[in-house]
C-alpha positions in Angstrom: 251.6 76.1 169.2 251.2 77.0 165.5 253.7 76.0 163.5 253.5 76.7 159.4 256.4 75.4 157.2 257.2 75.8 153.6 253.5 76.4 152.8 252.7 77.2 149.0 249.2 78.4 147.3 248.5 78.6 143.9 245.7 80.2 142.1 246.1 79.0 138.7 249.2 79.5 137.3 249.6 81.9 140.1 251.8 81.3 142.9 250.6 83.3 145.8 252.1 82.1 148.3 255.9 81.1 147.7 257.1 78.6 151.0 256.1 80.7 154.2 257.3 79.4 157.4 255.8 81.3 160.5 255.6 80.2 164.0 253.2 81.4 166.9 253.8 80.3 170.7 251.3 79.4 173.0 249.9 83.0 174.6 251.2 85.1 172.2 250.9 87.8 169.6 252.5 87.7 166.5 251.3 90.5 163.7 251.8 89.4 160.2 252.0 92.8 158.2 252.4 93.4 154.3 251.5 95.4 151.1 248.4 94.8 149.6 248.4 91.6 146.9 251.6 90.1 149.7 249.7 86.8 150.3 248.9 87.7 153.6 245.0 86.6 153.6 245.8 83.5 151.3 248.2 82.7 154.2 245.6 82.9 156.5 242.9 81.3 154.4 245.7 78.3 153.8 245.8 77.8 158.1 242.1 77.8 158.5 241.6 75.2 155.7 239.4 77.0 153.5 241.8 77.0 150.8 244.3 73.9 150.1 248.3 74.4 149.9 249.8 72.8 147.0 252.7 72.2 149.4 253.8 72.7 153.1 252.4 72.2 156.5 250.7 73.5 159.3 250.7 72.3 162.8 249.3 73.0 165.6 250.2 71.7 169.4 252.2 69.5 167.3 249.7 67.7 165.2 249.3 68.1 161.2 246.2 69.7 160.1 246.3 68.3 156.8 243.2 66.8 155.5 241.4 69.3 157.4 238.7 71.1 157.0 237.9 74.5 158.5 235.3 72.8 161.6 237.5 70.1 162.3 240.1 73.0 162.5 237.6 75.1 164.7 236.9 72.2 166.6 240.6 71.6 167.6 240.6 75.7 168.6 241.3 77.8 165.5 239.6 80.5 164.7 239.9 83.1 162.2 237.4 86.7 161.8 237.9 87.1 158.1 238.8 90.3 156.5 235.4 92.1 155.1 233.7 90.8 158.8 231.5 88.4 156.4 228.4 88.5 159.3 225.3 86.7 158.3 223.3 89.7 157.3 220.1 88.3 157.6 220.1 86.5 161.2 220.0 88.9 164.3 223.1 89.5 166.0 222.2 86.6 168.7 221.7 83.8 166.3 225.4 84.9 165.3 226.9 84.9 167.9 225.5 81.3 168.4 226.7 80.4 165.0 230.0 81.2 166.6 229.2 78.2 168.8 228.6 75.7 166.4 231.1 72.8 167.3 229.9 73.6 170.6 227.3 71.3 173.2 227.7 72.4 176.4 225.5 74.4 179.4 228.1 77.6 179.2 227.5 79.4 176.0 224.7 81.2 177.2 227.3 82.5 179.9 229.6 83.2 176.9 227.1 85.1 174.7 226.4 87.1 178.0 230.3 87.1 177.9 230.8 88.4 174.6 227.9 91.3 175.5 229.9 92.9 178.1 232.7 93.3 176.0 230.3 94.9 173.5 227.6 96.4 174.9 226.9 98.2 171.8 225.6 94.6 170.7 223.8 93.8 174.0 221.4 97.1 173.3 220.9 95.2 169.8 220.9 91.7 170.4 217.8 91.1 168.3 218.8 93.3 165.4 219.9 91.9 161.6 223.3 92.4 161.3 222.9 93.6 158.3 221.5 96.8 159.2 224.8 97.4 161.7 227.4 99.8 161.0 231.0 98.7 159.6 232.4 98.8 163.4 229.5 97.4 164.9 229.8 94.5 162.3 233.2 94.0 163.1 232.9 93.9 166.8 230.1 90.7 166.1 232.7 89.1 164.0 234.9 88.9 166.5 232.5 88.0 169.2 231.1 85.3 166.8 234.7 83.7 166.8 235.2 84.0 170.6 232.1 82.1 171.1 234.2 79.3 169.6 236.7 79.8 172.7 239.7 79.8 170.4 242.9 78.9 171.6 244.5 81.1 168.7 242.6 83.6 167.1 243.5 85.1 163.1 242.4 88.5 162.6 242.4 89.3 159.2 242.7 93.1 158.7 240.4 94.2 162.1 240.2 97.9 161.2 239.7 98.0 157.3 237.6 100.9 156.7 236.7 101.9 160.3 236.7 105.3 161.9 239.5 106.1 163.9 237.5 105.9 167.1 236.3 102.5 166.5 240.2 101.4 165.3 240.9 101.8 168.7 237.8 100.1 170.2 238.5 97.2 168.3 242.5 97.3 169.4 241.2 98.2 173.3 239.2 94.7 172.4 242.5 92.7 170.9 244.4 93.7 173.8 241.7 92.7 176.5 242.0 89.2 174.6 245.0 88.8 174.4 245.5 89.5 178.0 243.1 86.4 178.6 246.0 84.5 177.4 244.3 83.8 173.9 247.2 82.9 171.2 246.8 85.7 168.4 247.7 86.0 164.8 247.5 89.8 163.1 246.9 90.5 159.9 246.9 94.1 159.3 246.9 97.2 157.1 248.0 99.7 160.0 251.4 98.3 160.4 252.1 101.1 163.2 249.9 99.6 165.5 250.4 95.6 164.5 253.8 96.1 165.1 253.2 98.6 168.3 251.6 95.7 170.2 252.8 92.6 168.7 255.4 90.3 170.5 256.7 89.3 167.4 256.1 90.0 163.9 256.7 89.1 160.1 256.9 91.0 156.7 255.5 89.6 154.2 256.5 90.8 150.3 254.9 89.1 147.3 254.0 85.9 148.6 257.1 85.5 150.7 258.4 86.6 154.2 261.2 88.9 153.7 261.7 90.0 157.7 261.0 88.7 160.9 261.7 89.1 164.3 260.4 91.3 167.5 257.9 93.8 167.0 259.9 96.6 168.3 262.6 96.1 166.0 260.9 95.7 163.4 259.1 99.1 164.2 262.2 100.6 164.4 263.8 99.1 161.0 264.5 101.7 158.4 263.5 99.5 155.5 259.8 99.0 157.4 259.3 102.5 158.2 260.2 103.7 154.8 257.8 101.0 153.3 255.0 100.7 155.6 254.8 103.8 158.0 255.4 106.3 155.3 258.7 108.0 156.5 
């Protein structure tokens, strides 16, 4: 489905991202899991267009996205909720979630905002509240809802539980899982490797702009060289 080869990003001088090749199959979740300054957001940033590879490609269903930019990439079902949530603080949580339906003109997305509130009821009770004045997890629950208004066929999460509580870690992995199981293509980017790698299919390391391991989730979870460098032990 999504298919990045030999894909290079420079800022500068500096090479950030050193020939990554990744795959992601149609209906599954692949977690993409690193040290901090690995390349893994550049990564991401380079497959949603919004910053330009000095080399490489990415495909998806087959077709180059090169010359791309990030609507024509939404359009064609690619969504990403960037790390840091980046909500418009100063429009209500409703007028995001329509933002979320931009590319959109059809008679459903009312049904899909309605949609998106049952997952998060939390939002529902504040529908016409500035998102500004919501909490980190409450923020982070409309950035995802904002991206499943586009009704993505493969969703990038970029870090999901940066600086959350650990009860709303799990209310945003409870929400991951229920969209996955709706058969939505996922790509993971995240700091708590334990649970990326818990309830990936498949997963990649990535180490200073380059993958250095790949394979299924479990193994990797159970790889001495990941545990000692990324679950502490």
């Amino acid at each position: 489905m999504l298919e990045v080869e030999g894909l290079e990003v420079a800022y500068g001088a500096i090479n950030a991202v050193k020939g990554v090749s990744l795959h992601v199959r149609q209906g599954e979740w692949v977690s993409l899991i690193g040290s901090n300054g690995a390349g893994k957001t550049t990564t991401m940033k380079a497959i949603t267009g919004m910053l330009n590879p000095t080399a490489g490609e990415v495909r998806l269903h087959g077709q180059s996205l090169r010359g791309q930019g990030p609507w024509t990439r939404v359009q064609q079902g690619l969504a990403m909720v960037p790390e840091g949530r980046g909500v418009f603080t100063r429009m209500s949580i409703l007028e995001n979630l329509l933002m979320g339906a931009f590319t959109r003109d059809d008679v459903q997305i009312s049904d899909d905002v309605e949609r998106i509130f049952e997952t998060f009821p939390r939002l529902k009770e504040r529908r016409d509240q500035l998102a500004g004045t919501l909490s980190g997890g409450e923020q982070q629950m409309l950035a995802m809802g904002r991206a499943l208004m586009s009704r993505p066929q493969i969703l990038l999460l970029d870090e999901p539980s940066m600086g959350l509580s650990p009860i709303m870690v799990d209310k945003i992995f409870e929400v991951v899982q229920s969209v996955a199981a709706q058969g939505v293509t996922l790509l993971l980017v995240e700091q708590n490797a334990s649970r990326a790698l818990q309830l990936a299919d498949r997963a990649y390391v990535m180490d200073s702009g380059l993958i250095t391991l790949e394979g299924p989730a479990r193994d990797l979870l159970n790889d001495p060289k990941v545990r000692a460098a990324y679950l502490g032990e």
